[in-house]
C-alpha positions in Angstrom: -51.7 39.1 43.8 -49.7 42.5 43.6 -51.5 43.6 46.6 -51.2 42.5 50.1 -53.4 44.2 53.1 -51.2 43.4 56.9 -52.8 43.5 60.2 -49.0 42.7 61.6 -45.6 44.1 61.0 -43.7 43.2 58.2 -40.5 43.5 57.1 -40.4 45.4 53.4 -37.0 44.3 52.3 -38.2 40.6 52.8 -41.5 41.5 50.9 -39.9 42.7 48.1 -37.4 39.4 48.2 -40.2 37.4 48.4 -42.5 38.8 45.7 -39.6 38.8 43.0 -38.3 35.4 44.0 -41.7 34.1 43.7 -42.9 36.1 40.6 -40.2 37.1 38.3 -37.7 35.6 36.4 -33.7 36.3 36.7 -32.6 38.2 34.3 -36.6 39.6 33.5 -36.0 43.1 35.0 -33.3 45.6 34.7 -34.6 48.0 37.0 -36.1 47.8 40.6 -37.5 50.6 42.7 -39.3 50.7 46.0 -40.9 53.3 48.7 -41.4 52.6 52.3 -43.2 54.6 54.2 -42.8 54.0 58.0 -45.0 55.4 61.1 -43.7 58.9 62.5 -44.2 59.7 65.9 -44.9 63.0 65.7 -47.5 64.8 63.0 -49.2 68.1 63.3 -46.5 69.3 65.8 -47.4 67.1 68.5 -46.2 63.9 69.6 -47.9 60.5 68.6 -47.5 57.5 70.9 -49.2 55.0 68.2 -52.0 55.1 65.1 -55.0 52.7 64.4 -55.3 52.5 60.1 -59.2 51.3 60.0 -60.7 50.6 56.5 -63.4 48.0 54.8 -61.6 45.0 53.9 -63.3 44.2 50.1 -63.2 47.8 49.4 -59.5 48.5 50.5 -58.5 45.2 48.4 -60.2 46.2 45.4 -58.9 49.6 45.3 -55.1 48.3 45.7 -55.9 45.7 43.0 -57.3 47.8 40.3 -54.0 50.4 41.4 -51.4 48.2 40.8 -54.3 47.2 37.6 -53.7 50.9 36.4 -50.0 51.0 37.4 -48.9 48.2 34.9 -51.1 49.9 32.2 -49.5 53.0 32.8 -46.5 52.5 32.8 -44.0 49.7 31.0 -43.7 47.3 34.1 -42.9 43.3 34.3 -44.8 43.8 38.2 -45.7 46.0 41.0 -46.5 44.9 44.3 -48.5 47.4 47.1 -48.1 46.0 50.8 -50.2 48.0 53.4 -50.6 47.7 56.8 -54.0 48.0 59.0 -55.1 48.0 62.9 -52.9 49.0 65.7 -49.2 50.6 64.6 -46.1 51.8 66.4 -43.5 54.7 65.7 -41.0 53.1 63.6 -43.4 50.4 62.3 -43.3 50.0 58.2 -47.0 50.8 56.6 -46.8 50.9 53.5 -44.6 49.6 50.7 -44.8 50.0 47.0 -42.3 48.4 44.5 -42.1 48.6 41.0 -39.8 45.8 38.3 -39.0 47.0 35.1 -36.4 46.6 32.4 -35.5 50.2 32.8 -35.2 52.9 36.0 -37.3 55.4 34.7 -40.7 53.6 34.7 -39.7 51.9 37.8 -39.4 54.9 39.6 -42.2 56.7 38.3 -44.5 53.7 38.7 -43.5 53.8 42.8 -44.1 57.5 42.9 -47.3 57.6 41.2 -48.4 54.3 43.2 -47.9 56.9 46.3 -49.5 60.0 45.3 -52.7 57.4 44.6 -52.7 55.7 48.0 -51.9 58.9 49.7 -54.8 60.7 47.5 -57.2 58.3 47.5 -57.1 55.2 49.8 -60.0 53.9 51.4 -58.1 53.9 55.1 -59.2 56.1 58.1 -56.3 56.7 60.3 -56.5 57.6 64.1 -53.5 58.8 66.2 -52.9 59.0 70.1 -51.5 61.7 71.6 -50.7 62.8 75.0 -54.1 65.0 74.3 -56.0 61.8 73.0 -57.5 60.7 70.3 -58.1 62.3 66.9 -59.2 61.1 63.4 -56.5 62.2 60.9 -57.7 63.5 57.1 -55.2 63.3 54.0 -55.2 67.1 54.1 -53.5 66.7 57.6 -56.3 68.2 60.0 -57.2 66.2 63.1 -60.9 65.8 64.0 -60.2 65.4 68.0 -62.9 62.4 69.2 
């Protein structure tokens, strides 16, 4: 499965070890590119002690399936992979990773950037950050909704 929902840390760089290791072929792929994107702890000028990503399991796994679905279709890949993290995170933590095998750099790359723009745009996650002022529901358009 090219895409894997985490209610724990992980380690990316083991992920992406793990996934080609266990699904490609040496020598398959000339190209390889990958985003991280890793908890903050600041956003919308203010500091942010930790962040709860809530979502509906079925619903977040089928959107991330028919992604990586689209990605491959898109774009002339031998794989992509989406890890995404859910529940309680810390500043520092990894959330998401996308990573994208090809036999060239080109479509590698542009198949990680365009899985980010998607997630970013369109994700079925609600995330909810703690400040030192509380609670607040955070929209992609980056205004809190203070609870």
């Amino acid at each position: 499965m090219p895409a894997i929902l985490l209610d724990r840390a992980f380690n990316p760089w083991d992920e992406i070890q793990d996934f080609q290791t266990n699904t490609l072929r040496p020598g398959q792929f000339g190209a390889t590119a990958s985003f991280v994107g890793s908890m903050r702890d600041f956003n919308i000028n203010e500091s942010v002690t930790h962040m709860t990503l809530e979502h509906y399991p079925a619903m977040t796994q089928h959107f991330l399936d028919t992604l990586c679905e689209r990605c491959k279709q898109k774009f002339t890949l031998d794989e992509c992979l989406v890890v995404h993290r859910f529940g309680d995170i810390q500043p520092g933590e990894p959330i998401v990773l996308t990573a994208a095998w090809s036999a060239h750099r080109a479509d590698a790359f542009n198949a990680c950037r365009f899985l980010m723009e998607e997630l970013k745009a369109h994700a079925p996650f609600w995330k909810k950050e703690v400040t030192d002022a509380g609670e607040r529901w955070v929209h992609n358009d980056q205004k809190p909704v203070n609870s």
